[in-house]
C-alpha positions as CSV (number, residue, x, y, z in Angstrom):
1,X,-20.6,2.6,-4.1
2,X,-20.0,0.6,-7.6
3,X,-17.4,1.8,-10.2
4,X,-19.2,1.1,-13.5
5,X,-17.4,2.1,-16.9
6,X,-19.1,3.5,-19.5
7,X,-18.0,4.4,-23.1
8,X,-19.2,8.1,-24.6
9,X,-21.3,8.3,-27.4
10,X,-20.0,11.6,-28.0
11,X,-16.4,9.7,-29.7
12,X,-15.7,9.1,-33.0
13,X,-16.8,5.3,-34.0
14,X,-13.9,3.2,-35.1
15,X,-14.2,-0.3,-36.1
16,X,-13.3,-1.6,-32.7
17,X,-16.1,0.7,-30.7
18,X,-18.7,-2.7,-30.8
19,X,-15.9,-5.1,-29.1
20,X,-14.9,-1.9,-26.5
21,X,-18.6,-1.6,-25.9
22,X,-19.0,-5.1,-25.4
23,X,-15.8,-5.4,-23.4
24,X,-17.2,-3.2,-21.3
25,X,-20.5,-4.6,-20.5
26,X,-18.8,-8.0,-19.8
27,X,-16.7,-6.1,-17.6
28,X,-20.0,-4.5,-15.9
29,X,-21.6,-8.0,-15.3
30,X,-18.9,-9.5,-14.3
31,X,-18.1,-6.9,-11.3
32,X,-21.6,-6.7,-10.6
33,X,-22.0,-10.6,-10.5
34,X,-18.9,-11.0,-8.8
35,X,-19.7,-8.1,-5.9
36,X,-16.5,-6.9,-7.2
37,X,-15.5,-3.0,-5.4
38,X,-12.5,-2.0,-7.6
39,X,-12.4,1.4,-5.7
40,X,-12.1,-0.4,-2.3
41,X,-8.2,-1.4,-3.1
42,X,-7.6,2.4,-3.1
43,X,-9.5,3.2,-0.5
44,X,-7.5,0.6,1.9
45,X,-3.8,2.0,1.2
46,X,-5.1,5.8,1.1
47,X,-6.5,4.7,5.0
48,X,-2.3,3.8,6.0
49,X,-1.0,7.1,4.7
50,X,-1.8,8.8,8.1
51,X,-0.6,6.4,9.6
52,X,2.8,6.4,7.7
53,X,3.2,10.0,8.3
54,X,2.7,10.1,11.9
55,X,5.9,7.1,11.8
56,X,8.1,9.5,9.7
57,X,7.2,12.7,11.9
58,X,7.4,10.5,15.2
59,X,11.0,9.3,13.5
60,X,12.1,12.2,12.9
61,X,11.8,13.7,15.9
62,X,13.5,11.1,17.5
63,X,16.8,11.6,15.4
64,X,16.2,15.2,15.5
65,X,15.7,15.5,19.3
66,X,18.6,16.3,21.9
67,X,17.4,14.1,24.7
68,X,16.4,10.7,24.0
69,X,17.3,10.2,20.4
70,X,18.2,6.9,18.5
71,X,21.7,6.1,20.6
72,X,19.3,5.9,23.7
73,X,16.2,4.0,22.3
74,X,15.8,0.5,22.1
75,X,14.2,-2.4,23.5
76,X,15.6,-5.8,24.9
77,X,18.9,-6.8,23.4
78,X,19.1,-4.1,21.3
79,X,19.5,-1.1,23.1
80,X,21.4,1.4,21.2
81,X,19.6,2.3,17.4
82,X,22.4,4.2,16.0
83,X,24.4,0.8,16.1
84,X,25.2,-1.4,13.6
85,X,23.7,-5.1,13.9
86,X,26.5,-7.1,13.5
87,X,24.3,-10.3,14.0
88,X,22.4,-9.7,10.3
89,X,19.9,-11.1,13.2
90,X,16.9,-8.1,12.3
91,X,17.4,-7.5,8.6
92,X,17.4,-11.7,8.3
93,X,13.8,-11.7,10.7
94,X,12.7,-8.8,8.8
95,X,13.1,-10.6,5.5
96,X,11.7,-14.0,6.6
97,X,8.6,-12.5,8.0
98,X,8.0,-10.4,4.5
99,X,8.5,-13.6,2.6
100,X,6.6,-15.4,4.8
101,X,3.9,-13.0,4.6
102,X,3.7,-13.4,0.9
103,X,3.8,-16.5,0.7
């Protein structure tokens, strides 16, 4: 599926209508040239949202739960998620790796 913009004939003519026209036609051949898919970098974030809302529910649910909540999750070192890190050891990782991964 190719996005292709179009302008309408049906709109008043103004003195800019033959650069719009042409703008668009550049913009045409260049996405077609270029295999460009403009749609596809909506497509790709729309895929994580289910994803994102089973975390929140899944979350949720574990502060919300009377059983095994955040106090008794945890993995490794870290075993008790309700406590503060007084290291600055996972907000520091989590920081790196995000700068890191735009870099």
């Amino acid at each position: 599926f190719h996005l292709r913009f179009t302008f309408s004939s049906r709109l008043p003519a103004t003195p800019r209508t033959p650069r719009l026209i042409l703008a668009l036609r550049g913009m045409n051949t260049s996405l077609k040239l270029n295999k460009a898919r403009p749609l596809m970098t909506v497509i790709a974030p729309l895929a994580q949202i289910p994803i994102f809302i089973t975390f929140v529910f899944a979350t949720r649910g574990l502060i919300g739960e009377s059983g095994h909540g955040l106090a008794d999750g945890g993995a490794l070192w870290f075993t008790d998620l309700s406590v503060r890190d007084e290291s600055l050891a996972l907000p520091l990782l989590a920081v790196a790796s995000t700068y890191a991964n735009l870099e």
